[in-house]
C-alpha positions in Angstrom: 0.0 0.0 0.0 3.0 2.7 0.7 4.5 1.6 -2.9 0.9 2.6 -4.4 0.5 5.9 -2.3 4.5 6.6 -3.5 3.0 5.8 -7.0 -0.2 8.1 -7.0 1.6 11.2 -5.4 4.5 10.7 -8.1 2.2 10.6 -10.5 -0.2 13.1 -9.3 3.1 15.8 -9.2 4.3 14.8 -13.0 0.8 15.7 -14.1 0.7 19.3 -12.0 4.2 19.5 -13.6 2.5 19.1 -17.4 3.3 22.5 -18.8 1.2 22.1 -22.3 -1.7 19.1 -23.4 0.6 17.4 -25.3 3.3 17.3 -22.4 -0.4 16.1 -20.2 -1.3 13.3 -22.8 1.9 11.8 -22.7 1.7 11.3 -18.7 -1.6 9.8 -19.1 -0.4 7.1 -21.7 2.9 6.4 -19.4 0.2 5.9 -16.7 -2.7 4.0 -18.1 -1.8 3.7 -21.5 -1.4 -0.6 -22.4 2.1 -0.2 -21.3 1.7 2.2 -18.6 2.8 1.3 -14.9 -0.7 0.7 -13.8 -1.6 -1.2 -16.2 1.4 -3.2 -15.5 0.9 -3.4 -12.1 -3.0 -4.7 -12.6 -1.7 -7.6 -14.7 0.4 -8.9 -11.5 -2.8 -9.2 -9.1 -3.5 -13.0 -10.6 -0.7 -14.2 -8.9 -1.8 -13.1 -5.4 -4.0 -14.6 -3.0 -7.8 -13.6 -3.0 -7.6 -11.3 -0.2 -4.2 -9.9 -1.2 -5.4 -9.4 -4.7 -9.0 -7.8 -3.5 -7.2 -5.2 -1.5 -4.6 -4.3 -4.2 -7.2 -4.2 -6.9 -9.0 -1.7 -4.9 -6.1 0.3 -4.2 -4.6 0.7 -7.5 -8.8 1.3 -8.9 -8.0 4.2 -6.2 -4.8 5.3 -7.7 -6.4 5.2 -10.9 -9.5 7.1 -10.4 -7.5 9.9 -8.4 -5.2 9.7 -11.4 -7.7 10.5 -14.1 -9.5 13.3 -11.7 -6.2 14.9 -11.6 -5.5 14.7 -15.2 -9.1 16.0 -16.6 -8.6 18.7 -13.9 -4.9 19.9 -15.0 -6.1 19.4 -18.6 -9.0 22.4 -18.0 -6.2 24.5 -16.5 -4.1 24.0 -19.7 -7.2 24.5 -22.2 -8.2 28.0 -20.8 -4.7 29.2 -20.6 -4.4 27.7 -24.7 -7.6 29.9 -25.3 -6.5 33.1 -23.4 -3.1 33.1 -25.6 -4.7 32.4 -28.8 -7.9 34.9 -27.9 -4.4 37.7 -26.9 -2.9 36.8 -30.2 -6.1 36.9 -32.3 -7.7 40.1 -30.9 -9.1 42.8 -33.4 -9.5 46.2 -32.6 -12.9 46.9 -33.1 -12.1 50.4 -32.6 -10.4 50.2 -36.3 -12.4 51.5 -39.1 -13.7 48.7 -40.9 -12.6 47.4 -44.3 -14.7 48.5 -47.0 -16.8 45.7 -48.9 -15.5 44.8 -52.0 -18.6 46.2 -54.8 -19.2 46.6 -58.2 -18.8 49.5 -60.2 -21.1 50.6 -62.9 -20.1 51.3 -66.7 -19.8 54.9 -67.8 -22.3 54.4 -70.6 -24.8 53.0 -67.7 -24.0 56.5 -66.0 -24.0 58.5 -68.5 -28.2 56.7 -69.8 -29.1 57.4 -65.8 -27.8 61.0 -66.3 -29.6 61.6 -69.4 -32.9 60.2 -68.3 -32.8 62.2 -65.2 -32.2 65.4 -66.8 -34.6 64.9 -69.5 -36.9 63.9 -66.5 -36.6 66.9 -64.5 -37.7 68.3 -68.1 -41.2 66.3 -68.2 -39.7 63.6 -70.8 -40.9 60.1 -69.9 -38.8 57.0 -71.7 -39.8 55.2 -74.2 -38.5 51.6 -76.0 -38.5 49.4 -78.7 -37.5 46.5 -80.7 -33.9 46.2 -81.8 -34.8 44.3 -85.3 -37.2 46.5 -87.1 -39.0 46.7 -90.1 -38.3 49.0 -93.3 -41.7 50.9 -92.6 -40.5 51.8 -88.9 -36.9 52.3 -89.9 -36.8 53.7 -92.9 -39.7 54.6 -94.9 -42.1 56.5 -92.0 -39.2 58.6 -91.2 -39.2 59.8 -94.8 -36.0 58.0 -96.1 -35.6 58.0 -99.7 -35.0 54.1 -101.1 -32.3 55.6 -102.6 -30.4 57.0 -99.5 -27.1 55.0 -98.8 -28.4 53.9 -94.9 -30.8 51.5 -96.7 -27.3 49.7 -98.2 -25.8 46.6 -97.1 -22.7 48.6 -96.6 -23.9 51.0 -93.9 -26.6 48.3 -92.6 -27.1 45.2 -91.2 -30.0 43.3 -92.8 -31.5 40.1 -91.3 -32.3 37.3 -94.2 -35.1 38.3 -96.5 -38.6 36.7 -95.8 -40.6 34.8 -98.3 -42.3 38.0 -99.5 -38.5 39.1 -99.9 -38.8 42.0 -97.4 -36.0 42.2 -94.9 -35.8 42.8 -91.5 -33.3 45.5 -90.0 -31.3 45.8 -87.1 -32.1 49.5 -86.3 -29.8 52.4 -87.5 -31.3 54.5 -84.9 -33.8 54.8 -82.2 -36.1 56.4 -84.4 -38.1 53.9 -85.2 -39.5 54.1 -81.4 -40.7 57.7 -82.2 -42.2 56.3 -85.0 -44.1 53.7 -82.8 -44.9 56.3 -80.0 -46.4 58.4 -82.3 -48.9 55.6 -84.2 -49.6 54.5 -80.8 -50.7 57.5 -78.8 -52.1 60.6 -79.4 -50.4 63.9 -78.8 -49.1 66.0 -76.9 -46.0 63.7 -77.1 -43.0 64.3 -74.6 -40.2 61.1 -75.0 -36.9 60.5 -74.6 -35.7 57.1 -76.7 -32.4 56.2 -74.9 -31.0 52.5 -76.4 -29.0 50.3 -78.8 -28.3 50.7 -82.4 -26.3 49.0 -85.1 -24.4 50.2 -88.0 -21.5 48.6 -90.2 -18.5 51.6 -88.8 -15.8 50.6 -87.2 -12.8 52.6 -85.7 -11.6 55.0 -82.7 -15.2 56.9 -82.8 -17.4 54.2 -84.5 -18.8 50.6 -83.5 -20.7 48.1 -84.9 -22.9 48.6 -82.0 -23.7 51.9 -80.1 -25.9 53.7 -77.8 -28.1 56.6 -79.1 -30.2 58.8 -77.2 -33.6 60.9 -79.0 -35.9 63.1 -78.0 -39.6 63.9 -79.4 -41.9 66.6 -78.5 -45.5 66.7 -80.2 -47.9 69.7 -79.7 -49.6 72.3 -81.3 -47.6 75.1 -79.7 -44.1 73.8 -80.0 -41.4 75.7 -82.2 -38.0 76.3 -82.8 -37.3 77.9 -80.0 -38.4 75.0 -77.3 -36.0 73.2 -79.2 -33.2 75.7 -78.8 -34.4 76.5 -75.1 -34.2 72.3 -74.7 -31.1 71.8 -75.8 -29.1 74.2 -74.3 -30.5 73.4 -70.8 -29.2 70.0 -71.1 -26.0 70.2 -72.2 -24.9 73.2 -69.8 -26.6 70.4 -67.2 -24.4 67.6 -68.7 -21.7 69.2 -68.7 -22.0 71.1 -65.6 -21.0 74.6 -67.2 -23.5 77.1 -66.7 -22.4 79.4 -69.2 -22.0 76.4 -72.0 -22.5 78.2 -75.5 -24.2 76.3 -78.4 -24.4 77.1 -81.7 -27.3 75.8 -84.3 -25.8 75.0 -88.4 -28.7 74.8 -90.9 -28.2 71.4 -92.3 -30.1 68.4 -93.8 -31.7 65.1 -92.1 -34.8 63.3 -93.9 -37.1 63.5 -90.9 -37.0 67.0 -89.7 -37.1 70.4 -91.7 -35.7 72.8 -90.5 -32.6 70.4 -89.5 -30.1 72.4 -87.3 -26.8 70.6 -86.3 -25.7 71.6 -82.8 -22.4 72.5 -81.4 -20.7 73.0 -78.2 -18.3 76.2 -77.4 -14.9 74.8 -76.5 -11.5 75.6 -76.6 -8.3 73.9 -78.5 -5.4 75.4 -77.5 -2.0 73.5 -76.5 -3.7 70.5 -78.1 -6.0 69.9 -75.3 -10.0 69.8 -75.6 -11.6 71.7 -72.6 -15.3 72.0 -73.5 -16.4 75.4 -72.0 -16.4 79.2 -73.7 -13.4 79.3 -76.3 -12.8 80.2 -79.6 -13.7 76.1 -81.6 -17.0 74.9 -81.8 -17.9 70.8 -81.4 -20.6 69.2 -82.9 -22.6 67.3 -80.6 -25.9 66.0 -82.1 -28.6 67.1 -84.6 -31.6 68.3 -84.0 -35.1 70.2 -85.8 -38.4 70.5 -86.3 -40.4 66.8 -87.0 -41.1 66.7 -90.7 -44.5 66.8 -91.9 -44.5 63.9 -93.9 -43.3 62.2 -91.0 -46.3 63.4 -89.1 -48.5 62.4 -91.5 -47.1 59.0 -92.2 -47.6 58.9 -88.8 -51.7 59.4 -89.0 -51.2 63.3 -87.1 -52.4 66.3 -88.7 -49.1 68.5 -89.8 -51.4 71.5 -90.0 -52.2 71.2 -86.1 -49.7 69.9 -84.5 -46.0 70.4 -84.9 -42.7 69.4 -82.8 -39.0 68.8 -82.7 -36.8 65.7 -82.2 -32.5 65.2 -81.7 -30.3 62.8 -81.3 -27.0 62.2 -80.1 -24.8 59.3 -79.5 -24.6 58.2 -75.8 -20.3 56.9 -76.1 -20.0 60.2 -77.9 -21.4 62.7 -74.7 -19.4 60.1 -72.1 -16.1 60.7 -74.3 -16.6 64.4 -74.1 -17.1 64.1 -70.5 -15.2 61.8 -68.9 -11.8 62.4 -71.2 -12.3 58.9 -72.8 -9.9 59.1 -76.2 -11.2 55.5 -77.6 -15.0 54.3 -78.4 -13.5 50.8 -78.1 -12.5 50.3 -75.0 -16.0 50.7 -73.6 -16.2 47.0 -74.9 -13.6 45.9 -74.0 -14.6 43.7 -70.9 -11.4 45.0 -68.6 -12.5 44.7 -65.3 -9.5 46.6 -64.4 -10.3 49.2 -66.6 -14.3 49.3 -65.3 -13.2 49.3 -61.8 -10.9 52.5 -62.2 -13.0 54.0 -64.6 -16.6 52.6 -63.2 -18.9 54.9 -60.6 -20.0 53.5 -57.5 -23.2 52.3 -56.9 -26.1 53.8 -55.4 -24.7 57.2 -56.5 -27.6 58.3 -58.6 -27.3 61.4 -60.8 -29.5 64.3 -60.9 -30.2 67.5 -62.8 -28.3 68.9 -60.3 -25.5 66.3 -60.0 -24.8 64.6 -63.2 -22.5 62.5 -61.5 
């Protein structure tokens, strides 16, 4: 019995002794692992007598069970002190500013639609859509288009295959067609804005295939040239965020207007740099007049009582001017490098008083 009490008290000391668990684990498998000394010692008690093997059995179960209480107890200790160094060498400040989410960024010819449709809104424009494969009446031939003109070609156009009747379908030249549709669908006064995709065969450092074009329509009986000026000029000096913004209106010639005016910006050239603003150059920006009458009229609206105006303008063309972009192309060019340093962040939504 004084060997087993030497042998619990050793034992009980190694484990107090344990510095770390896996120090502790290895004391418990010296101890009453299948080699440990009492294991060892309770494969000697067959060759006792009954009582002397009855009163050794139940004092090394005592050794044991003290053993283990020590052990689970010492292993705690060693587990909260683990935590408390790991918790010390983990710790955040939470006083730190936190680290700003990682989020998307939206493309400059997304911004520059939202800023168009929200100055045109705080005009009274509402938007309007449409197909993006039209028909020659929609596209060509209600807008007054001569068959002869070169944007019914294959070389300006993209046709779809002919149809049975051999009429072709069109991928649209312009958003037109959608003032075309407006006006055959509802009645005047007419107040739309027809921001959206077009196609034409140009490709280069201010062309593409595929482009954006924004156009405006007003229908009335009171509407003249000078809404038109008045219009126009409130939206670019908006745009551009230049309150004293000249424009300048060029006679000139589209199909589906008459009078046509061509519209430019004031800006200035000098050094080689563009700054749009008062200067001595002028930049044409879109085109712009009163809505022809044959329009009107292919259009089932009486020209001799109602009359309006309608521009357009290309949407990469206003974003290049505005954002210092030198190259249509790389607005498709997929770089999410490029869209990330280039891109505005969400949630920001432009205004007629903050474009962007």
């Amino acid at each position: 019995m004084d060997s087993l009490e030497q042998l619990q008290s050793s034992l009980i000391d190694r484990v107090a002794a344990a510095g770390d668990l896996e120090t502790l684990e290895q004391l418990r498998v010296q101890a009453l692992g299948k080699k440990g000394e009492l294991t060892q010692r309770l494969k000697t008690l067959g060759s006792l007598s009954p009582d002397e093997r009855k009163e050794a059995g139940q004092g090394l179960n005592r050794v044991k069970e003290a053993l283990n209480a020590a052990i689970e107890s010492r292993r705690g200790d060693l587990e909260e002190t683990a935590l408390e160094a790991r918790l010390a060498k983990e710790a955040i400040d939470v006083t730190l500013p936190a680290r700003p989410a990682e989020v998307g960024r939206i493309h400059p010819i997304s911004q520059t639609w939202e800023e168009l449709v929200a100055i045109f809104g705080e005009m009274g424009f509402s938007v309007a859509e449409g197909p993006h494969i039209e028909d020659d009446f929609h596209n060509f031939t209600a807008l007054n288009i001569h068959e002869s003109h070169p944007a019914r070609q294959d070389m300006d156009t993209f046709y779809l295959r002919p149809a049975e009747d051999g009429s072709r379908k069109v991928l649209r030249t312009h958003t037109s067609p959608v003032q075309i549709r407006t006006m055959l669908s509802e009645k005047p006064p007419i107040r739309i804005i027809v921001p959206g995709r077009t196609f034409r065969a140009d490709h280069d450092a201010t062309h593409s295939p595929m482009f954006h074009q924004v156009e405006g329509l007003v229908i009335d009986k009171k509407t003249h040239m000078g809404h038109l000026k008045g219009t126009l000029t409130a939206f670019c000096r908006a745009y551009f965020g230049i309150d004293d913004l000249p424009l300048r209106f060029r006679p000139s010639y589209f199909p589906f207007t008459e009078p046509s005016a061509e519209v430019d910006i004031g800006c200035s050239r000098e050094g080689g740099e563009l700054k749009i603003g008062p200067g001595k150059d002028w930049l044409e920006i879109l085109g712009s007049g009163m809505v022809h009458p044959k329009v009107l009229a292919n259009c089932g609206i009486d020209p001799e009582v109602y009359q309006g105006f309608a521009f357009g303008m290309g949407i990469e063309r206003i974003a290049m001017l505005k954002y210092g972009f030198p190259d249509l192309r790389i607005f498709y060019e997929t770089d999410l490098r490029w869209l990330k340093h280039y891109g505005f962040v969400p949630l920001e939504l432009p205004s007629l008083v903050r474009g962007s």
